[in-house]
N, C-alpha and C positions, 0 to 999 in steps of 0.2 A: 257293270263297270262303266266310267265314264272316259266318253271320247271327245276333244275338245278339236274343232278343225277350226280352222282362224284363216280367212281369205275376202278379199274386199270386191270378188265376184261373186254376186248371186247363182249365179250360175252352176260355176265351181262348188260353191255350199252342199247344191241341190243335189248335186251326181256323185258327190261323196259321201252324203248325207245316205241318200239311196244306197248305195253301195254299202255302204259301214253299218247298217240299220240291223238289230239282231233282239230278240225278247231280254237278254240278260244286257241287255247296252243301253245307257243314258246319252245321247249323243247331244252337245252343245254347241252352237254357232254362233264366231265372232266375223263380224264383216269389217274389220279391222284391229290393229296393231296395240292401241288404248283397250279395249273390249275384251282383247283375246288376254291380256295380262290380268285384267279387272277379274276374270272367268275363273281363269288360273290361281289366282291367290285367293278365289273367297271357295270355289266349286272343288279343286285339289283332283284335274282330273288324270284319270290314271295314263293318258298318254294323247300327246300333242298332235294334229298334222298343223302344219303351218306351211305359208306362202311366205316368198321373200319378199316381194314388189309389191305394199300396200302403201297406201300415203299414209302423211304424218310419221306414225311411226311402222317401220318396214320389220319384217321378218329376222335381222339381223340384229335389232335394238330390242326385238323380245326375247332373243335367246340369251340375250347380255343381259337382260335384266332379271329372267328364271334364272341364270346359272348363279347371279350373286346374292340370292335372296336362301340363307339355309331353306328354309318351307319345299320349294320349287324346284333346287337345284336336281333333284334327285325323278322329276319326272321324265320319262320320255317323248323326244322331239322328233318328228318328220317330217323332213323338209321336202316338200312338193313343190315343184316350180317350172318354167322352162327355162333355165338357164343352165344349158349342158357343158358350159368350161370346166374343165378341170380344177383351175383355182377356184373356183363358186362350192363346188364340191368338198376340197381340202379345208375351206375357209369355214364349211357347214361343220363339218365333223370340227372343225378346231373352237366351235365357237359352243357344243356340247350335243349338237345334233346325234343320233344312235343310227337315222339312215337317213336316205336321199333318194327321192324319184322322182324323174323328171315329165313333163307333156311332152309330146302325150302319151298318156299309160296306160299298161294291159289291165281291166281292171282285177281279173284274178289276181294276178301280181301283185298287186296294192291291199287286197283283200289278207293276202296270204300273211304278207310282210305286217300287218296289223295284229294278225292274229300272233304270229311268231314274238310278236314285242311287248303284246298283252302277257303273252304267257310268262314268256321270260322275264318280266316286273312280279308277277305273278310267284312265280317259282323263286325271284330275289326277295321279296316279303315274307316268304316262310321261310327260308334260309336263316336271315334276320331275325326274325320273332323266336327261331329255334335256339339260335348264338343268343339270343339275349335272356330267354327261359335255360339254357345251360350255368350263362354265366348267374343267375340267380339261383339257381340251386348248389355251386361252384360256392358261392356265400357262405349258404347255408350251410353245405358241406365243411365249409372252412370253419365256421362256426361251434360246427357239431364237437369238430375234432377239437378246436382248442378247447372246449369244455371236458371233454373226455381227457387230454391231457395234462387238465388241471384235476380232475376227480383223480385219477390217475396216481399225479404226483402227491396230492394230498395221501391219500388211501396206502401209498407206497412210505411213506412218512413216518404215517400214524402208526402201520403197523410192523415197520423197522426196529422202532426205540423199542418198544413192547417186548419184542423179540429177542433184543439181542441183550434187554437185562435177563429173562431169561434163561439166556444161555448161561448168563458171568453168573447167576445161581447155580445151575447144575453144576456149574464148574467146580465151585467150590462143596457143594456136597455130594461130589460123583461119588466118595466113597461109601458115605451113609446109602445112600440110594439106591447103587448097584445096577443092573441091569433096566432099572427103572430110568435115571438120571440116563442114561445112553442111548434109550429109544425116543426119550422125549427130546432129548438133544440131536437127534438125526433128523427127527421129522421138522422140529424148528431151522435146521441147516437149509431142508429140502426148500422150507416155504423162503426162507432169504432167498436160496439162491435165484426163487421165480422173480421173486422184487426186485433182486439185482438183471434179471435178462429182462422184466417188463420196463424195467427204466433203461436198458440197454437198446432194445427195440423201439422205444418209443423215441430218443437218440438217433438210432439209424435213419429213422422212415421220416423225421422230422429234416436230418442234414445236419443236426446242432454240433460243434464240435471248437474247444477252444482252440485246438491244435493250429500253428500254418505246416504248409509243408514246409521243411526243414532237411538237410543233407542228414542222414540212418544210416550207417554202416549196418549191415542186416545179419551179416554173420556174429556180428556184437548182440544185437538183435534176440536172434535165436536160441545165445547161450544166456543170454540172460532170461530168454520166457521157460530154457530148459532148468535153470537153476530155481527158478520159482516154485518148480513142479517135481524138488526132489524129493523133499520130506510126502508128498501124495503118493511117489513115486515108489520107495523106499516102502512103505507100509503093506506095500503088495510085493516086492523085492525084484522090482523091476530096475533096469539102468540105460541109459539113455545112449547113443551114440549119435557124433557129429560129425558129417560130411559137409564140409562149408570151404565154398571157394571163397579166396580173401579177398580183400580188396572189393568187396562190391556193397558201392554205397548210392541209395538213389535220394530224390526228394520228394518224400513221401510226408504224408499224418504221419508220424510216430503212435499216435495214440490208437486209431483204427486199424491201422498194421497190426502193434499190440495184440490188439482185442483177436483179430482175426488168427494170428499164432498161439495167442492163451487157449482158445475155445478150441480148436486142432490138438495142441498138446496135451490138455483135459480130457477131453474126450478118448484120444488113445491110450491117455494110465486107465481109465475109467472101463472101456470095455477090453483092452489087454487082460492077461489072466498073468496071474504072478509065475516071477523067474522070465518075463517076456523082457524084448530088447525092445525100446522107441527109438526111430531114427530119425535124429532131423538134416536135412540136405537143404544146399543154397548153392545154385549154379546160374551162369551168365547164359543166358540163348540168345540169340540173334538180336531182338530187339528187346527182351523182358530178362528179368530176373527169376528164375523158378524157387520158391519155397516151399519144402513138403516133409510132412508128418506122416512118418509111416509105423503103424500097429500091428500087433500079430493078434486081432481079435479074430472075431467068425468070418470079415468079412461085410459085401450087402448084396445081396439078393437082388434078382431083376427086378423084383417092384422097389426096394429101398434106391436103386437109380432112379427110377420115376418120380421120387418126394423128398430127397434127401437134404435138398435146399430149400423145402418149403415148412412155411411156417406153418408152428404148430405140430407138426410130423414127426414122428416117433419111429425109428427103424427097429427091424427085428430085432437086433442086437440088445442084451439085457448087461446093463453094468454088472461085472463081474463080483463088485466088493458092497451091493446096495446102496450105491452111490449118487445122489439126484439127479435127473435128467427133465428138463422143461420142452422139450423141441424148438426151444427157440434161437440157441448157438448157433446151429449153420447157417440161418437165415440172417443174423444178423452180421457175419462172415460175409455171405454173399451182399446184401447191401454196402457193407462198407467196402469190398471189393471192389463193385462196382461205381462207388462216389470217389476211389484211388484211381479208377479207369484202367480197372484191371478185372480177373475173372478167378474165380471161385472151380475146382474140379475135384473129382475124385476118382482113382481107380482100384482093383482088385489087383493085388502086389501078385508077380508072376511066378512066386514059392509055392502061392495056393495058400497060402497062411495069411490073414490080414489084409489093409487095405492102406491108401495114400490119401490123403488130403492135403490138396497142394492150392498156392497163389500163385497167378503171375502180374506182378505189375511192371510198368513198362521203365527201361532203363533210364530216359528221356536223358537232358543235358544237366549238368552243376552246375552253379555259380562260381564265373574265371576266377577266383580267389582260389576257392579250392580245386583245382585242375590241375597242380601239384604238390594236394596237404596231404598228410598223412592220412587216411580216413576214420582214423579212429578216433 
């Protein structure tokens, strides 16, 4: 490492010299204020001592000069001197100084204090080098994904259209076909619906959403994701019940709300068994709205609490009616929960029968227009 000491006493040079002298140190000597900046901008040394009192130019016109020079600003300076005022001090640090000591000095003290400021430069240029090898792989990362997201959406595309003439084939000769036309029509449902959560997921995790938030009456809300879900509903001979306190409307997405009560509601026709009840409830709590979807399936197990929001993750539970399942619904539930600034949960219903998957996001304030509209 280099040490630059800059003072217009020989003398002073030699004893600091001596003292600062170490196998890993380049030590460099200016005997003035011209010299010591000359040293400083072509040598780059890794930390300054400096004298205030040299002719021409003094210790104070050098510090002014390193601190305006990008190159320079950034080395460390100490100011050695005997001038013990207070304001000589405040003026040091104000003018970019890191310390101050004055004659005469202990010289362990000055040895110590050297080494503390090597280091500490020392440990800020790996900091640095690391924030800046982050932020280039941060790039690259950035990089990787939007490609992945464009393979993605292409691949999701290509193999949508394909698919879903497909299906408008079996449809029309599901009767020739037979059990044939029904299994190839399952399995092509199954691979949509991954396309539809891979494009869902890739949606959540990105943040995209045309939605703003908007004033949602929720209990309109919920009857309308339960009316969506009759005809699924109906085929297993299940019927829904509604506990919905009125009046409660916040400013939420519409759309990721949506998604987040579709995927709840689905899932409970899906592993319910037929003749079951679905419950959906909307109540006011203290500061949040509660919405939850309750099932009389198996339940989940102490490990399906461990992963039941993570992606990818398949819980015990087997769709009752060979119904698709991606592991990707709750996860993308719980993202968008949390970009509503709300939370994602679930419990084991206290009949012993089924479970609850519920939201809460938070009540916040309206817009005073509507502070006396209707809410619906």
């Amino acid at each position: 490492m280099k040490l630059l000491i800059a003072d217009d006493n020989p003398i002073n040079l030699s004893v600091l010299q001596e003292l600062l002298v170490a196998e890993d140190r380049q030590i460099l000597l200016a005997e003035g204020g011209a010299e010591a900046l000359k040293l400083a901008r072509t040598e780059y040394p890794d930390l300054i001592l400096l004298d205030i009192r040299m002719p021409e130019i003094d210790g104070w016109q050098v510090c002014e000069s390193l601190q305006a020079d990008a190159a320079t600003r950034d080395i460390p300076i100490v100011i050695i001197t005997c001038l013990t005022e207070p304001e000589e001090k405040i003026r040091a640090f104000e003018a970019g100084a890191v310390d101050y000591v004055t004659r005469p000095f202990d010289p362990a003290e000055v040895a110590a204090r050297v080494d503390t400021h090597l280091t500490l430069k020392r440990v800020r240029e790996e900091l640095e080098l690391k924030a800046r090898q982050l932020e280039e792989r941060n790039r690259a990362l950035e990089e990787i994904m939007r490609q992945k997201d464009e393979i993605l959406y292409i691949a999701t595309q290509e193999i949508r259209n394909p698919l879903s003439a497909i299906l408008g084939v079996l449809a029309l000769e599901e009767e020739s076909l037979g059990e044939v036309a029904e299994d190839i029509s399952h399995s092509a449902k199954i691979i949509l619906k991954i396309i539809e959560n891979l494009s869902k997921a890739e949606r959540a995790i990105s943040k995209s959403s045309d939605d703003e938030p908007r004033p949602v009456n929720l209990a309109e809300l919920l009857r309308s994701t339960a009316e969506c879900h009759l005809h699924q509903a109906r085929r297993k001979n299940q019927r829904f019940e509604l506990e919905l306190e009125e009046n409660c409307v916040a400013m939420v997405d519409a759309h990721r709300l949506w998604e987040i009560l579709e995927n709840f509601v689905t899932n409970a026709v899906k592993f319910s068994p037929a003749d079951a009840t679905i419950t959906l409830r909307l109540r006011r709590e203290t500061d949040h709205f509660f919405l939850g979807v309750s099932d009389e399936g198996p339940g989940l197990s102490k490990v399906d609490f461990g992963k039941v929001f993570r992606k990818y993750e398949r819980l015990s539970a087997k769709p009752t009616h060979k119904e698709p399942s991606t592991g990707l619904g709750l996860f993308i539930a719980k993202v968008f929960a949390g970009l509503l600034n709300g939370e994602v949960g679930v419990t084991n219903n206290d009949s012993g029968v089924g479970a609850t998957f519920f939201v809460r996001i938070p009540i916040g304030e309206l817009p005073e227009f509507l502070g006396h509209a209707d809410p619906k």
